[in-house]
C-alpha positions in Angstrom: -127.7 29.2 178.6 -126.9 30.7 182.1 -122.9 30.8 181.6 -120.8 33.2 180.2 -119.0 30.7 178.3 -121.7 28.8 176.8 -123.6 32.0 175.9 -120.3 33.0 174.3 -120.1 29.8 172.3 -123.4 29.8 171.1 -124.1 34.0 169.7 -120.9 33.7 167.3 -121.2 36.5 164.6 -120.4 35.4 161.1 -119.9 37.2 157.3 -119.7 34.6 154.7 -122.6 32.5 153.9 -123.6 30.1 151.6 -127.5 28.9 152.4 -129.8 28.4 149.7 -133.3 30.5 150.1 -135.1 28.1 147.6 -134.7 25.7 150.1 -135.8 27.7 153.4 -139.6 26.1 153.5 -139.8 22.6 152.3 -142.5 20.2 152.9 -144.2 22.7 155.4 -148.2 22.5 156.4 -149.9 25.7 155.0 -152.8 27.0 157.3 -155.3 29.3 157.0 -154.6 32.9 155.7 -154.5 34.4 159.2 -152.2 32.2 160.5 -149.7 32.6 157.2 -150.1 36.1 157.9 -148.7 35.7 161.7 -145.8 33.2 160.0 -144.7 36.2 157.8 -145.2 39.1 160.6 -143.0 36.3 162.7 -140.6 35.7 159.8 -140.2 39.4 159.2 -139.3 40.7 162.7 -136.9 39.7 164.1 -135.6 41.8 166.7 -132.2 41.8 169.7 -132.5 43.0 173.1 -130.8 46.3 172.2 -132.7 49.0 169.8 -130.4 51.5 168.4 -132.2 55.1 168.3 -132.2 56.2 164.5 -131.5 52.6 162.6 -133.8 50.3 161.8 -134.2 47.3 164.3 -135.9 44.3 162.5 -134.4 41.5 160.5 -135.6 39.1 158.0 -135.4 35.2 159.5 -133.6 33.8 155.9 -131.5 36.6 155.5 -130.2 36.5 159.5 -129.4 32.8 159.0 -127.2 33.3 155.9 -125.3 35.9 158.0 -125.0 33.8 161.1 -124.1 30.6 158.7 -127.4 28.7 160.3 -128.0 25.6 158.3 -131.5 25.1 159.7 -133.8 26.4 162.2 -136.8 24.4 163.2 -139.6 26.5 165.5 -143.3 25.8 166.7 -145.6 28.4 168.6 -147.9 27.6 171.2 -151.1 29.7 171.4 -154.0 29.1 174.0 -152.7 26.0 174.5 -152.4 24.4 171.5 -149.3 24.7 168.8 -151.2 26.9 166.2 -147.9 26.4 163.7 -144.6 25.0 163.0 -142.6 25.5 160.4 -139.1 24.5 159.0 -136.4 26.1 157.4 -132.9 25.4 155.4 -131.1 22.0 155.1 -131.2 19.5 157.5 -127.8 18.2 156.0 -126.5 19.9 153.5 -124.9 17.4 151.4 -127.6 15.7 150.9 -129.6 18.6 150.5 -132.2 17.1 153.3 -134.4 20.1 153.9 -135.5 20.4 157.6 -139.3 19.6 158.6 -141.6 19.9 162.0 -140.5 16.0 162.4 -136.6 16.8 161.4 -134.9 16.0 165.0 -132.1 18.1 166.8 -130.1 17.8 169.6 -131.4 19.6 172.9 -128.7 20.1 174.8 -129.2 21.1 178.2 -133.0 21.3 177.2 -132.8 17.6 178.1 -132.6 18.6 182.0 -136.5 19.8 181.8 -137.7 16.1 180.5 -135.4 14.6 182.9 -136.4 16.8 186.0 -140.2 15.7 185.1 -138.7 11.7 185.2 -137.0 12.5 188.4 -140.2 13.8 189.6 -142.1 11.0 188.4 -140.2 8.7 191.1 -140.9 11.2 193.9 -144.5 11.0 192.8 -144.5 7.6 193.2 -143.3 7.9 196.8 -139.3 5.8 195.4 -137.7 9.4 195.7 -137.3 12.0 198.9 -136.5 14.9 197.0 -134.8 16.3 200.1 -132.8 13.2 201.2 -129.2 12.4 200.6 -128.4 11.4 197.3 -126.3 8.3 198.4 -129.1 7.2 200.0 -130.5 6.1 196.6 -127.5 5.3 194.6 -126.4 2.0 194.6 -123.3 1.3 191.8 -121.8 4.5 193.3 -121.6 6.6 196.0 -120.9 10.8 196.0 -117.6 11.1 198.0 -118.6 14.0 200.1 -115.3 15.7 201.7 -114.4 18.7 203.2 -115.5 21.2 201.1 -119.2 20.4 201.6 -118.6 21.6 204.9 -120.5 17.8 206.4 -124.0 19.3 204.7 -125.8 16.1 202.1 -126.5 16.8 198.6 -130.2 16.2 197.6 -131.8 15.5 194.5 -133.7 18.9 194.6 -130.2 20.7 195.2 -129.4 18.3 191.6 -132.4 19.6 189.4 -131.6 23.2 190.5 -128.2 23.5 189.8 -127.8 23.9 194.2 -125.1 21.3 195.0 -122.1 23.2 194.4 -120.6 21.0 192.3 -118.3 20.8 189.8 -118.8 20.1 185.4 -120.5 23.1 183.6 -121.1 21.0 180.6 -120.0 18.1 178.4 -118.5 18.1 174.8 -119.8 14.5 173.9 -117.9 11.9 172.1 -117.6 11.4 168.7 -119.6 8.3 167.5 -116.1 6.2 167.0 -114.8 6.8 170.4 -114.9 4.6 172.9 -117.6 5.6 175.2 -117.1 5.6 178.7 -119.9 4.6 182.0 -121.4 6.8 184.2 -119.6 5.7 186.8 -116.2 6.3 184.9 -117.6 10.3 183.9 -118.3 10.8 187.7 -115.2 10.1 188.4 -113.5 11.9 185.7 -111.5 8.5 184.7 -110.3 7.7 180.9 -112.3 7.4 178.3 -114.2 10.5 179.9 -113.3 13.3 178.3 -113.9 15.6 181.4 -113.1 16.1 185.2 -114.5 14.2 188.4 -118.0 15.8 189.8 -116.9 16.8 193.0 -117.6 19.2 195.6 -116.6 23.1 194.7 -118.9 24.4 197.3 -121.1 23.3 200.6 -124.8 22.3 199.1 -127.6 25.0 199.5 -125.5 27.6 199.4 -126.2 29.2 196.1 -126.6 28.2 192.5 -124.2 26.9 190.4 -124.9 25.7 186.9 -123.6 21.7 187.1 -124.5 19.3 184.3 -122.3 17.0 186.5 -125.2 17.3 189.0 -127.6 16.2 186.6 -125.3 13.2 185.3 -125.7 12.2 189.3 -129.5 12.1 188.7 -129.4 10.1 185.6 -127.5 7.3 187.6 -130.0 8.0 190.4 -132.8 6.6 188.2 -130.7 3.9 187.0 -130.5 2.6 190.3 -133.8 3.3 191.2 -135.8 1.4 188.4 -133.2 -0.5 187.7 -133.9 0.2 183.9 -131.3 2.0 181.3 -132.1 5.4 181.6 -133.9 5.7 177.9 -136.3 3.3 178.2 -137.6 4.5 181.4 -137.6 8.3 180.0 -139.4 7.0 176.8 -142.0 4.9 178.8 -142.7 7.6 182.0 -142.0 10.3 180.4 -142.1 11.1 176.0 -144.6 8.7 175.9 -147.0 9.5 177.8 -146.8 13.2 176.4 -147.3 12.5 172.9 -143.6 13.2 172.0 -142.9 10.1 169.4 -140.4 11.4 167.7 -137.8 12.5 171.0 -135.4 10.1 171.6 -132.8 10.0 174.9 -131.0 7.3 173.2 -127.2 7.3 171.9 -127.6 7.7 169.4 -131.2 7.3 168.2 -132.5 3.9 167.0 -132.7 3.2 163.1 -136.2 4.2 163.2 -135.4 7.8 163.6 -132.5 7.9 161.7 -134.0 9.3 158.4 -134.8 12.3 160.8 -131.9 13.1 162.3 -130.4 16.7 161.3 -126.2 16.8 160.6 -124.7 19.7 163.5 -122.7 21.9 161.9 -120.0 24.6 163.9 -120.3 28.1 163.9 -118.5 28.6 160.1 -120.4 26.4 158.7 -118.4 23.1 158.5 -120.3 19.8 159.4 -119.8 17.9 162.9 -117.4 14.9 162.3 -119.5 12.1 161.6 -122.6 14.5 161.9 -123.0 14.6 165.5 -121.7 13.7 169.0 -123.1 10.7 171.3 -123.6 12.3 175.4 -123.7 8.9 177.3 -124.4 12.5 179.9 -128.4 11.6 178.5 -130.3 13.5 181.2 -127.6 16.4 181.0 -127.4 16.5 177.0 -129.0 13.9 175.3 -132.3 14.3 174.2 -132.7 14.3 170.4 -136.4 16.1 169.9 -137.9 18.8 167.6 -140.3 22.0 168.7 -143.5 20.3 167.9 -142.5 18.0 170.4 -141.4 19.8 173.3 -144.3 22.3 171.7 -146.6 19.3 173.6 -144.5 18.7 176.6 -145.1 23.1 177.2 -148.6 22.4 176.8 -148.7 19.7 179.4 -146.9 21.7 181.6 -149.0 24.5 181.4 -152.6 22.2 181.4 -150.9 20.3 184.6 -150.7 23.5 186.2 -154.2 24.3 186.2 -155.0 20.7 187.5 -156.4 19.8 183.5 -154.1 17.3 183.0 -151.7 15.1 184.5 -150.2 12.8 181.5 -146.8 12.4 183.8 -147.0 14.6 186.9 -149.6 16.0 189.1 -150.6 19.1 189.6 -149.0 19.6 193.1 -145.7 17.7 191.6 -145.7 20.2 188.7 -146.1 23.6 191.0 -143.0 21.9 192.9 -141.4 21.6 189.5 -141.7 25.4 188.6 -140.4 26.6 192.2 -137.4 27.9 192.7 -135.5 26.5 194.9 -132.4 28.1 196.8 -131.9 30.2 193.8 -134.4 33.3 192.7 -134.5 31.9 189.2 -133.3 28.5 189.3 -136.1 25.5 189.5 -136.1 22.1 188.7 -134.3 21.6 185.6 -136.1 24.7 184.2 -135.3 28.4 184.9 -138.4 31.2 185.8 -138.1 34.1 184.6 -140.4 37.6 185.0 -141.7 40.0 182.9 -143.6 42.1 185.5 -146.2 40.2 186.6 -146.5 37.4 184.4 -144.1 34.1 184.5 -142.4 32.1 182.1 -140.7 28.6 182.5 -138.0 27.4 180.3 -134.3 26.3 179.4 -131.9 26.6 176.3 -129.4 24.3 174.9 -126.1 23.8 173.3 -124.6 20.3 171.8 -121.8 19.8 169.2 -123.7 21.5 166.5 -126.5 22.5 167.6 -128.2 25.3 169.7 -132.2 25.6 171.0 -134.3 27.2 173.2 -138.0 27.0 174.4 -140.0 29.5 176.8 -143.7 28.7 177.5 -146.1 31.1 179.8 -147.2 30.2 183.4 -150.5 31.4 181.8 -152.4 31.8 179.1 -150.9 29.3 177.2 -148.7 30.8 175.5 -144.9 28.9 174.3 -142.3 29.2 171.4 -139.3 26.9 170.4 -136.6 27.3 168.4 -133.8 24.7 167.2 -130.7 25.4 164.9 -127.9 22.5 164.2 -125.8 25.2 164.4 -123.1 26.3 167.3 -124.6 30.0 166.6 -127.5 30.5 168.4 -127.8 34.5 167.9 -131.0 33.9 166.2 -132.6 32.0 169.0 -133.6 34.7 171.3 -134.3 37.0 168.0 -137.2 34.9 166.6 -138.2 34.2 169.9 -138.7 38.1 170.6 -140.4 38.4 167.4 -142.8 35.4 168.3 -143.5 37.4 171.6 -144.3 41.2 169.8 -146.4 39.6 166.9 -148.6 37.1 169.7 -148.6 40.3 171.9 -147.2 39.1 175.0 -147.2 41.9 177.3 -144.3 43.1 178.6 -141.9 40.3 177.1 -139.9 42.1 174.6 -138.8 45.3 176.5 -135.9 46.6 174.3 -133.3 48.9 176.0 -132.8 52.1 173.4 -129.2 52.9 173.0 -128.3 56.3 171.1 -124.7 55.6 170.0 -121.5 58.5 170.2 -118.5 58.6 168.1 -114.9 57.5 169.4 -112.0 59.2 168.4 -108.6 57.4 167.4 -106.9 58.7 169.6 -109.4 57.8 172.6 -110.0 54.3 171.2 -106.3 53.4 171.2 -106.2 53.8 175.2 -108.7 50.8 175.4 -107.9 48.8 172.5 -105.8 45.5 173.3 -106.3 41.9 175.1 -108.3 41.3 178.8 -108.2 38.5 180.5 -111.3 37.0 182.7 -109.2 34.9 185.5 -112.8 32.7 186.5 -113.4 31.2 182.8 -110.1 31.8 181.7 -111.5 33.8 178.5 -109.0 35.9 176.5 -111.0 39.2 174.9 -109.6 41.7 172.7 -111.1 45.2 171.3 -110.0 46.0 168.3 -111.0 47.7 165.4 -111.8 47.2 161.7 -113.0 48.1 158.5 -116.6 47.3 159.3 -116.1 48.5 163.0 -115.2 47.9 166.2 -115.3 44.6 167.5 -114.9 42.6 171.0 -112.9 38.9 170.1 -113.4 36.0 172.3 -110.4 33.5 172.6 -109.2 34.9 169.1 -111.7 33.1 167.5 -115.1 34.7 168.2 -116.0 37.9 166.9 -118.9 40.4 168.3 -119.5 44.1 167.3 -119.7 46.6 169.4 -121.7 49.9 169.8 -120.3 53.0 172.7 -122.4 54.5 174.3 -120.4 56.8 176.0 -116.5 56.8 176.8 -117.0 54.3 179.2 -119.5 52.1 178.1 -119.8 49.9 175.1 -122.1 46.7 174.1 -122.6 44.3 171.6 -126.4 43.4 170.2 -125.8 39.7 169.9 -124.9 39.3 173.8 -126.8 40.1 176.6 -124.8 42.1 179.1 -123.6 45.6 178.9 -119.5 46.6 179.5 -118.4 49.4 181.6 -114.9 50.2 181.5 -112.6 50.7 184.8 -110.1 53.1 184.8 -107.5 54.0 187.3 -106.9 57.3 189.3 -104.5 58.9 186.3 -107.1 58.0 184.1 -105.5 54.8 182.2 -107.9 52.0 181.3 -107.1 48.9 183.2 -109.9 46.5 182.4 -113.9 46.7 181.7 -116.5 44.9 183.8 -120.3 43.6 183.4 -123.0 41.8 185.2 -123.7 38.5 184.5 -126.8 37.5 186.8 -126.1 39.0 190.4 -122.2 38.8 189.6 -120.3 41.4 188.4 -117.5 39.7 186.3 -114.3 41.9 185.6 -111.8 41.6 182.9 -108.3 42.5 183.4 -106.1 44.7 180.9 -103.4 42.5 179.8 
């Protein structure tokens, strides 16, 4: 996702393993010889952001899920507009050795805030919704209480879908399925049972972005209100419906017709979610339960809706308005645009209890890729997703940096080694060395290797930013610092 944390919590590196390759490939479709031949190119090439000059820089899709613990991984690929495969891989639930399938169903995550931005969309297509009128002026069991800190500027609902309010609640944990769960009303205003804050105010609205699944709780109740209809049925009936998507599911949990689908999240060592997964009453935020082939049609639609082809849910004009960034450079509505020199791609990522995804899909060409794990490691998200990219020849998508890698003395490492402290997440990091190398720990749990370049600069393949360390004027090192979008994030010696 777009947050240090989260992107922490979801690229864990792990040793021990214990998945079964007889069962990586159960009840799969088999196609025709030259599209096996693309599944084993895809299978076989893996591939991180970082190539190191002089080692070889392509993995094997079973062997990086033993290392990384992943008890299955679930992908589709979209090609000229239509999903030319999808495959399965691993155990569904491992104790009872339920093998994952194209139908087996994960938890989205924060992929639920694309569907849900096309729902909201719906209504402002339907002339219920002003996209760029105050919130409160369509919620109706509760009101946002604006204060001082939004500076007497309104919050509206395009300032929700594009992470522009400035408010508060990164994300949501979820509840287990024993817990009592709480209202809406109750997480807005962070009281008991919720299990987080208040959404409130931390900056004036339009001011920049700010990644807020709190905002998109607001939007959830917002269509409530509106239609005057519990949030899943109107998502199933507007939204997966009309797409083709029979499978997804924004209900907590799912009804007992999808049950014999549902895969068991598991945490980053392995050990299953208690009572298999979490319930998000947060549905627009976190609660979609979906596969790739799925979300594989609502790409397509996307990308045919675009070209004025098809308009199953939104129009063509509604889904240009969809894809625009708004305030932000990068941020649209409840998807994120991102450019490989001249050529677009829309998408999002996600994290539950258990479970990690991701999807990308081309402005043109028709090109897309998912990729769903019930597991809190996501590492190999964005590696089969590059290897989808350089074996379907997408130009320009999978620009590796090349890194030629020095040797650290001892003696030099020990000036570095120790614990930093990042004051905005509160995130405790150590560098410290082992046996098997040296290694950057996050909050003593979470461990990622790392590769210097130079005395000064250091990274680690399974995480997307590069570390420079700062030194003072005698030369002593008193933290390291990276960029994490256009903010440069610093971490303090301790």
């Amino acid at each position: 996702m777009h947050h240090r944390r989260l992107l922490f919590a979801t690229v864990t590196i792990l040793l021990a393993t214990i998945l079964s390759c007889s069962t990586s490939a159960q009840k799969n479709d088999r196609y025709s010889a030259a599209i096996e031949e693309k599944i084993k190119l895809v299978e076989n090439n893996l591939c991180t952001g970082i190539e190191l000059v002089d080692s070889v820089n392509t993995y094997n899709l079973l062997e990086r899920m033993k290392r990384f613990k992943v008890r299955g991984l679930s992908i589709a690929v979209v090609h000229n507009y239509k999903i030319e495969w999808a495959r399965g891989y691993g155990m569904a639930d491992t104790a009872a050795q339920t093998p994952v399938t194209t139908q087996t169903l994960f938890q989205a995550g924060s992929i639920s805030k694309s569907l849900n931005a096309v729902g909201v969309l719906k209504l402002v297509q339907d002339k219920k919704l002003d996209p760029f009128t105050d919130i409160n002026a369509y919620l109706q069991t509760w009101k946002f209480p604006y204060d001082t800190v939004s500076k007497g500027k309104k919050i509206n609902t395009a300032n929700l879908l594009s992470h522009t309010a400035g408010l508060t609640i990164h994300g949501f944990p979820g509840y287990q399925r024993d817990d009592t769960i709480p209202t809406l009303q109750q997480i807005l205003d962070g009281q008991s049972p919720a299990n987080t804050k208040a959404v409130r105010s931390q900056f004036e609205p339009g001011l920049r972005y700010q990644y807020s699944g709190g905002g998109t709780t607001i939007s959830q109740l917002m269509v409530e209100n509106i239609t005057q209809q519990p949030y899943d049925s109107y998502m199933w009936e507007n939204v997966l419906k009309p797409m083709d998507m029979t499978l997804s599911s924004y209900s907590q949990p799912p009804g007992k017709d999808k049950e014999k689908w549902l895969a068991t999240g598991y945490t980053a060592q392995g050990k299953e979610v208690t009572k298999k997964f979490h319930l998000y009453p947060e549905q627009a935020a976190a609660g979609l339960w979906t596969n790739p082939t799925d979300l594989g049609k609502y790409i397509i639609e996307t990308q045919l809706s675009l070209l004025g082809k098809s308009n199953k849910v939104l129009s063509q004009e509604m889904t240009m308005f969809r894809l625009t960034p708004y305030v932000d450079s990068n941020a649209a509505l409840g998807v994120f645009i991102t450019r490989k020199e001249k050529d677009r791609y829309f998408g999002h990522n996600g994290s539950d209890q258990g479970f990690t995804s991701v999807y990308t899909g081309s402005f043109e060409n028709g090109n897309g890729v998912i990729v769903m794990v019930n597991s809190n490691n996501g590492t190999i998200l964005n590696e089969v997703v590059n290897s989808v990219a350089v074996v379907y020849g997408w130009k320009n998508y999978y620009t590796p940096i090349r890194k030629k890698l020095v040797a650290i003395s001892d003696s030099l490492f020990r000036t570095f080694a120790g614990n930093y402290f990042i004051a905005a997440d509160r995130d405790t990091l150590t560098i410290r060395k082992t046996d098997d190398g040296y290694f950057l720990t996050v909050n003593n749990r979470q461990d990622f290797k790392i590769y210097f370049t130079s005395e000064n600069e250091f990274f680690s393949r399974q995480l997307n930013f590069e570390f420079t360390l700062e030194k003072d004027t005698k030369g002593n090192v008193k933290g390291f610092y990276f960029k994490d979008r256009a903010e440069m994030i610093s971490a303090k010696k301790l």
